[in-house]
Steps between C-alpha positions, in 0.01 A plus 500: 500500500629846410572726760355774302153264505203571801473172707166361523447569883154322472176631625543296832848742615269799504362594852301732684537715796257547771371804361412294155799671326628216192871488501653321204857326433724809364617404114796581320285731254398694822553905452629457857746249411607731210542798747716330737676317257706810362652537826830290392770521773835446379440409130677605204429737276425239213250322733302879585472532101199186510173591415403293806661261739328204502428380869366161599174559753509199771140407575411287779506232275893457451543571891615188769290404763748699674409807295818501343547562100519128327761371319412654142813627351263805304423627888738780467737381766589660832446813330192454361146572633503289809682801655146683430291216624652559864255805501222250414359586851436863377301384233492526155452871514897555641613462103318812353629724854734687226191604345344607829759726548411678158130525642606687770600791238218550386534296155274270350567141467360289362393172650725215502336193403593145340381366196229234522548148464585371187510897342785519265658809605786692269699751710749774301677663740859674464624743677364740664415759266721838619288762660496850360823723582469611800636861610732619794505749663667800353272447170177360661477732740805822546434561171095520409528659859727780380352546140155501654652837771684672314201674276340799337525709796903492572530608191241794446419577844733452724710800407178719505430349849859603609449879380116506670571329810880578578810306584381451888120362400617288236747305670237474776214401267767231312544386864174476584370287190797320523473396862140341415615325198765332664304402773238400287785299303622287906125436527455356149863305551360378831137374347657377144728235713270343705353240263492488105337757284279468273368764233339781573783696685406733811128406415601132589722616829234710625203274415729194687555706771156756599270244331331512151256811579831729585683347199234527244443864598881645494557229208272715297575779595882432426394404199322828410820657584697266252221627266534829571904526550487338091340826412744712720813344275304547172463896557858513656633332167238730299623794621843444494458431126336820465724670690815427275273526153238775581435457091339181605231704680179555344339765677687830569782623746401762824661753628525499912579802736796426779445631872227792265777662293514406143761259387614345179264242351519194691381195350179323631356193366155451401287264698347371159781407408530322770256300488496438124861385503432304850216310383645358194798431699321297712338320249856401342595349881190338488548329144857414650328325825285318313838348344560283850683513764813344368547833288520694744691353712796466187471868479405627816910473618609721212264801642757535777821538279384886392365581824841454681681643255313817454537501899895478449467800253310699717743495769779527281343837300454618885867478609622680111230714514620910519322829587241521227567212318380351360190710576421796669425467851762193504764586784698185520581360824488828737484571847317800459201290293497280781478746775193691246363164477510341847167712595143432374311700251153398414274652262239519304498329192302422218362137394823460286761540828606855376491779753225735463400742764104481395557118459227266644740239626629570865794277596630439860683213643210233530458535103844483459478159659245383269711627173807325621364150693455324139818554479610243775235266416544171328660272752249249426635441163714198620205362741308431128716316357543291812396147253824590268786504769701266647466527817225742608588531893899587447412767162255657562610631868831572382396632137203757639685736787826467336283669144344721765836634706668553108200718399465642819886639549475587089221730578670657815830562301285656182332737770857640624629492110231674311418764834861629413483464136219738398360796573131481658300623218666293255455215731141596474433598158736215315289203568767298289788644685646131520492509141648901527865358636517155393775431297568511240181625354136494636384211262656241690283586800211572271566171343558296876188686635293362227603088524465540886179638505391253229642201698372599810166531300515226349559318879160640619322377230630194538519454854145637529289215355653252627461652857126546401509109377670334803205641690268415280640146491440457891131528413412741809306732242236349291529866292867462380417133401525665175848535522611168585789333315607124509843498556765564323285674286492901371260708725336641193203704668654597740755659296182688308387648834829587603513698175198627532564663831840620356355700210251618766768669708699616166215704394495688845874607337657677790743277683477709845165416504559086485803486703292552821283244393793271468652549800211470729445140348806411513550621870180310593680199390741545654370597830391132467800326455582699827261430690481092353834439630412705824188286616704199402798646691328529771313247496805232491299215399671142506474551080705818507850379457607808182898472369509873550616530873574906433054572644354638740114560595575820608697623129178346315280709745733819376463422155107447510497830728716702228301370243211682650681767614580559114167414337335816735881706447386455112121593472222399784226512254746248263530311855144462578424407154724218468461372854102542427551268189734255674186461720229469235685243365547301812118525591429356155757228543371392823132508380505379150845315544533114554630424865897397474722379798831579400652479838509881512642706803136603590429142560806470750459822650123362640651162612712674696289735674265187528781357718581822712099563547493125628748525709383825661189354566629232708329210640314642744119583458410791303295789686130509443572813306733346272313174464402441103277202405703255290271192381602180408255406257423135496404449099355143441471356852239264404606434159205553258593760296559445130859340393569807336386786772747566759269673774123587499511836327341712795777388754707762338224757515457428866850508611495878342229606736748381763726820384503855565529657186701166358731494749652188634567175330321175495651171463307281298569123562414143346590179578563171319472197612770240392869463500704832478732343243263377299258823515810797478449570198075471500593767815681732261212497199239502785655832706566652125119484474410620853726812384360578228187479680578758787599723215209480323326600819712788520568395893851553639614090615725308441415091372624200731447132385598250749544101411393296806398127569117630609324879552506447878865459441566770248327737716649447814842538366352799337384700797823472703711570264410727228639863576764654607514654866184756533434473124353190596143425402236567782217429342383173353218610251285187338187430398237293653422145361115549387571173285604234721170370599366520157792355371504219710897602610564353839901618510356839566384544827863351652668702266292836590569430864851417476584810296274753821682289759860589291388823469410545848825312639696730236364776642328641177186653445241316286259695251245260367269599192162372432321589179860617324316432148254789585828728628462825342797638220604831521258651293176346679400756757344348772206674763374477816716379787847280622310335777778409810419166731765584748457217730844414653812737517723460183733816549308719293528323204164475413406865520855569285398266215166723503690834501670310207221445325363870490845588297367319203294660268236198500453562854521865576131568511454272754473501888590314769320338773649351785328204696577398832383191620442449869345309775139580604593552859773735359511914514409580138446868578875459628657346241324676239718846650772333544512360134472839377737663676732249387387583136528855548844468636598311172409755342138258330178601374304269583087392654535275800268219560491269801303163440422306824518104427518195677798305486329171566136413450399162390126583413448834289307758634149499320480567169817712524685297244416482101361179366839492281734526775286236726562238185844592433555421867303182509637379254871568621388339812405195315846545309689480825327239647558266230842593463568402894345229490720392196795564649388318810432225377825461314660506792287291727565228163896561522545531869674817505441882610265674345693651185415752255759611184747299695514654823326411815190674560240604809184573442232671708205499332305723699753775456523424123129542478588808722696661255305420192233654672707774574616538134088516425474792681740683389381413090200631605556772681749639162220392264238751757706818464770413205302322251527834244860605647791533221776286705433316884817462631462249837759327738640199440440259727809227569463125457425352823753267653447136464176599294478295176594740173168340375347673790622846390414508154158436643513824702649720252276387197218594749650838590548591135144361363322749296760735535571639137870692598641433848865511647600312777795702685672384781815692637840384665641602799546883455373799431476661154383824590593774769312751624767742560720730230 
């Protein structure tokens, strides 16, 4: 047999777990097999060149009875896979763990799986086929970094800001923008090496890290600036055209006025032109987009060749420049410019930049910080292309601040150079100054101005869509499903709404105008990144382990703060706008968006102060004051609800009424009977339905499915153990078995004992409802009153749950009464007063009614009880009788104690007749006064010792007969209210 051949391992080698899981004999032709089998210690290079080693698979079949390999020469030898079938005890499963690891990523694998018997399989497999080339990190992320910061406004603006602002405010405003790039740059390094990236860029770090609502909203909002910033480059390179061949123009030249006098003709550019020139610019990048990535990316590196060597020739026209030349108003390096320089002079200007004493525009130093922060942006550039580099957690740290220190000192040393270079008002009325002293000759930086702003143009119009299609592809928004892309594939309308919102801001023409715009998106974002890698600083969760040791919580706090700090520096109404769409957008998301755990910060942040609040609670009781009802709703306690409904759909309703104004939780539980390993994963499909239920509901739980051998079991290891310290459940909410009798089920009377007594010995509170099928919704308003049977001191609880009630809407138009049952030889006059004094102290509207009854009176007074109630009793009476009798005679046949459900039993009939007579009573004194009442609420009364469960059912089914809604409260030992503040 061929070693290259499958084995026939024979249906009888397969076997099966305990959960049912198949596991089959592993073949040769396995895709595991393959995997591992490329792993080839010590070979030579001729043996790595095979398509694929052929390995012999050992199936039980060629083992020893000692479970050694046999004696078949083919077996692969020492070396071959007996050494894997040592891990036989792991299972099967162990040989794809190289896969697993793969999962972990993020990636999607296929499933391994072997070919069927007697399938003729052909595998072609060769080497592995070479992944694309992968960049480092001085061009995958230094470079796009500094092509993408070094812009339109170094080389038009920043002179002009110089003469406006001064020596002194510039270097402080360079500082200042500076400062919150680069801390914006530590946060991003810390973030960025804490796992792998995907696409997306600070959309995908933010989203990760604040949760998809605070991701979605900056993400678009970044991308608007992308948009926008594409339109910023166009008019830059527009305008620098037009600048060095005003012939180009279309529409005429103006004249401008300096500080009122007239001066020489200065040259303006026309806004038209503008935007006639920008918008078929734009849609030449766009045609070019459309061409693929892979373009770009082959030309994008030569866009930084002209923009550092027109930098070299403006500092090299700076130090040959001379007094006058090679313009007027050039100095050359001078003290004297400096010193005229160091001050600030702002003015008035018109919409072009050129000073005009009547102008409209009014500069100071917040706008001067909106001008110039575009020109420090771009940072992200190496975050985007985090799927192209080698190795993401080393470049990208390293790559980003050391881009952002080199533009950063640049800028510093081209405020000291050109404040001493230039007189003020040519530093203000040459916008091209750069171009003024470069040497040799001005087309160089005409020429280098031009293939910058076009790269870095052509980079937002890239970058854009795909931003705008990695959020799209996380399917948050059902509105941007237009824009989804498979992947690998060209995000083609995305690209035609980038452009669209391009030419939009081209035909506004006037690039201090968008530059705010810009900058107050971009500082947004990055006032997330900051504040990210602060909550997860902080935070320190066992998952934060970033490469980046150089963070702090406290720099990412600075950098969020002087993000702010700028946004209102720049423009408050700018400010208020972008922070009021950054909050649109995250109302939509978290309305119309589909929930998403992505193990955000948010997320940690509340387990944590779960923990702290838990442990500041303590163990001790809660004060009455503090005390919140948190019901453990019992869903299917007797089991007859439909396979596919988790709980009777008004439990939910009723545990809502149990809230003030939805606060508090519920924990809704269910039990299955049978073996926990046999049942796990029934438990997991059965508690993803109970979830799904509660949210339907709209009530704020949680889902619990337990696996235990019976209910009684289930529950009892339910109620002492679910919770943690006071945020334990203390009430046990269920409701009442009308069905048993007709049903025929005799496990339900033990079983609705056993779960009061566990209740009782758990110290819970028990809220049993009667008639939950006629439980009012939310939007069935109920009239007339909450009628109160307050027989037996439950700590309040009673009257709460009716204070409870009046919060819903279904119940707020009705009142409460409050019953007190006493004795005949009892005051009533007294305990009327002192029942509503106690009200009044609580702070309780309600009527007070004192009913005198007999506890115990065999014969019924005359005519005093309906003819229904006299039959229901008889015929409990009858009920009971036989049932003793039954029991009696059982054990008068077997010799033993009188049992019942197991357990020893004494009965006194005369006091069971006692207390169904008692229970009579009572049914009839709620049906005299609460027949029309919205909701009786009535004590609970306990099982009786040694009393039969049989016995009990008997008095509660004759306590609750006729009775259309009733809950049957009884308290634990404490009180849950106070009557003092």
């Amino acid at each position: 047999m061929d070693n290259g051949d499958l084995e026939d391992g024979g249906g009888d080698l397969a076997f099966h777990g305990k959960a049912g899981r198949k596991y089959s004999p592993v073949g040769a032709h396995d895709r595991a097999v393959l995997e591992m089998s490329t792993i080839n210690h010590g070979s030579s290079s001729s043996d790595s060149k095979s398509s694929v080693r052929k390995i012999e698979v050992v199936t039980p079949g060629n083992l020893d009875s000692d479970g050694r390999e046999g004696s078949n020469p083919e077996s692969g030898g020492a070396n071959g896979l007996y050494r894997e079938h040592k891990l036989e005890l792991f299972g099967f499963d162990s040989l794809v763990s190289i896969l697993g690891l793969k999962s972990m990523t993020g990636e999607q694998i296929p499933a391994v799986s072997s070919p069927r018997d007697g399938e003729d399989v052909s595998i072609t497999s060769g080497q592995p086929k070479p992944s694309d080339v992968k960049m480092g990190t001085m061009m995958g992320v230094f470079v796009p970094c500094l092509q993408s910061i070094l812009g339109i406004i170094y080389y038009i603006r920043f002179s002009w800001i110089v003469g406006m602002g001064g020596i002194g405010e510039s270097l402080l405003l360079v500082s200042l923008c500076g400062l919150c790039t680069l801390l914006t740059g530590i946060s991003l390094s810390a973030i960025a090496t804490n796992g792998a990236m995907k696409g997306g860029g600070p959309y995908y770090l933010i989203g990760r890290a604040l949760g998809p609502e605070v991701g979605v909203s900056i993400g678009l909002c970044f991308f608007l600036g992308n948009a926008v910033a594409g339109a910023l480059y166009v008019l830059g390179a527009v305008e620098t055209f037009l600048k060095a061949l005003p012939s180009a123009g279309i529409f005429s030249e103006t004249t401008t006025k300096v500080n009122g006098t007239l001066s020489e003709p200065i040259q303006s550019i026309s806004s038209h032109d503008l935007q006639i020139y920008g918008i078929v610019v734009t849609i030449i990048l766009c045609f070019i987009v459309f061409g693929g990535v892979k373009m770009i990316n082959r030309v994008a590196p030569a866009f930084l060749i002209p923009v550092l060597f027109s930098i070299f020739c403006i500092f090299i026209g700076v130090f040959l420049a001379k007094k006058d030349d090679p313009a007027p108003g050039v100095t050359g390096l001078s003290l004297e410019s400096f010193k005229d320089n160091w001050s600030s002079d702002y003015q008035n200007t018109n919409s072009a930049g050129i000073p005009d004493a009547e102008g409209s525009v009014q500069w100071n130093f917040h706008a001067l910080v909106g001008l110039f922060f575009p020109a420090v942006t771009g940072i992200m550039a190496g975050s985007n292309r985090s799927a192209s580099l080698k190795d993401t957690q080393r470049s990208i740290p390293i790559g980003t601040l050391a881009a952002t220190l080199t533009t950063t000192g640049l800028y510093l040393v081209s405020v000291l150079l050109f404040g001493a270079v230039a007189t003020r008002d040519k530093l203000l009325t040459d916008r091209l100054l750069t171009a003024t002293i470069a040497w040799p000759f001005p087309a160089i930086i005409h020429i280098g101005i031009i293939l910058s702003t076009l790269g870095a143009a052509l980079q937002s119009l890239t970058g854009a869509p795909r931003l705008l299609a990695a959020i799209s592809n996380d399917d948050i928004l059902p509105v941007l499903n237009y824009f989804k892309v498979a992947e690998g594939s060209e995000p083609y309308m995305a690209t035609l709404f980038t452009a669209f919102i391009c030419m939009g801001c081209v035909i506004i023409g006037n690039l201090d105008l968008i530059t705010p715009t810009v900058t107050m998106f971009f500082l947004l974002c990055y006032s997330g990144v900051n504040l990210s890698c602060f909550l997860l600083d902080l935070l320190d969760a066992p998952s934060w382990r970033p490469r980046w040791k150089f963070h702090h919580w406290s720099l990412s706090l600075l950098g969020a703060s002087l993000c702010i700090v700028i946004m209102f520096l720049i423009s408050w109404s700018f400010t208020v706008v972008s922070l009021a769409l950054a909050s649109l957008i995250y109302y939509y998301v978290s309305i119309k968006g589909k929930a998403g755990d992505w193990g955000d910060g948010f997320k940690s942040a509340y387990f944590q102060l779960a923990l702290r609040s838990l442990r500041s609670l303590g163990a001790s009781q809660v004060h009455p004051k503090n005390w919140y009802p948190i019901p453990l709703v019992f869903c299917r306690p007797w089991g007859k609800l439909p396979e596919n409904v988790p709980c009777h759909p008004k439990l939910a309703d009723f545990a809502n009424c149990m809230k003030k104004k939805g606060r508090g939780m519920s924990i809704f539980i269910n039990i299955l009977d049978g073996d926990y390993h046999e049942r796990a994963e029934d438990a997991k499909a059965a508690c993803k339905q109970l979830d799904t239920y509660i949210n339907y509901k709209n009530c704020e739980g949680v889902a619990e499915i337990v696996v235990a051998p019976n209910m009684t079991e289930g529950f009892r290891g339910v109620v002492q153990t679910m919770g943690l310290g006071n945020l334990k459940p203390n009430i046990v909410v269920m409701r009442y078995p009308e069905i048993w009798r007709r049903e025929n089920l005799q496990e339900i009377p033990a079983r609705f004992v056993g779960i009061i007594n566990d209740c009782i010995v758990a110290n819970k509170a028990v809220v049993i409802v009667k008639g939950l099928d006629e439980w009012p919704n939310e939007y069935q308003r109920q009239y007339g009153t909450i009628d109160l049977y307050w027989i037996v001191r439950d700590g309040g609880l009673m009257l709460l749950l009716s204070q409870l009630l009046l919060t819903k809407e279904s119940f707020e138009s009705c009142k409460i009464q409050v019953f007190c049952i006493a004795e005949e030889d009892s005051d009533a006059e007294g305990l009327k007063a002192d029942v509503k004094k106690f009200l009044y102290d609580l702070r309780m509207q309600a009527e007070v009614i004192v009913i005198t009854i007999k506890s115990w009176d065999v014969q019924p007074e005359g005519g005093s009880q309906p003819d229904e109630s006299m039959e229901a009793f008889t015929a409990a009476q009858q009920r009971v009788a036989d049932y003793l009798a039954e029991i009696k005679a059982t054990a008068k046949k077997e010799g033993t104690p009188l049992m019942a459900d197991g357990k020893p039993v004494i009965v006194n009939e005369q006091q069971v007749e006692k207390f169904l007579f008692t229970t009579l009573k009572l049914n009839s004194t709620i049906l005299r006064y609460s027949r029309m009442a919205a909701v009786v609420l009535v004590s609970l009364p306990p099982p009786p010792i040694s009393h039969p469960a049989y016995c009990y059912m008997e008095y509660m089914d004759l306590l609750v007969d006729n009775l259309p809604r009733l809950l049957m409260v009884r308290g634990y030992r404490r009180d849950v209210v106070t009557l003092f503040t």
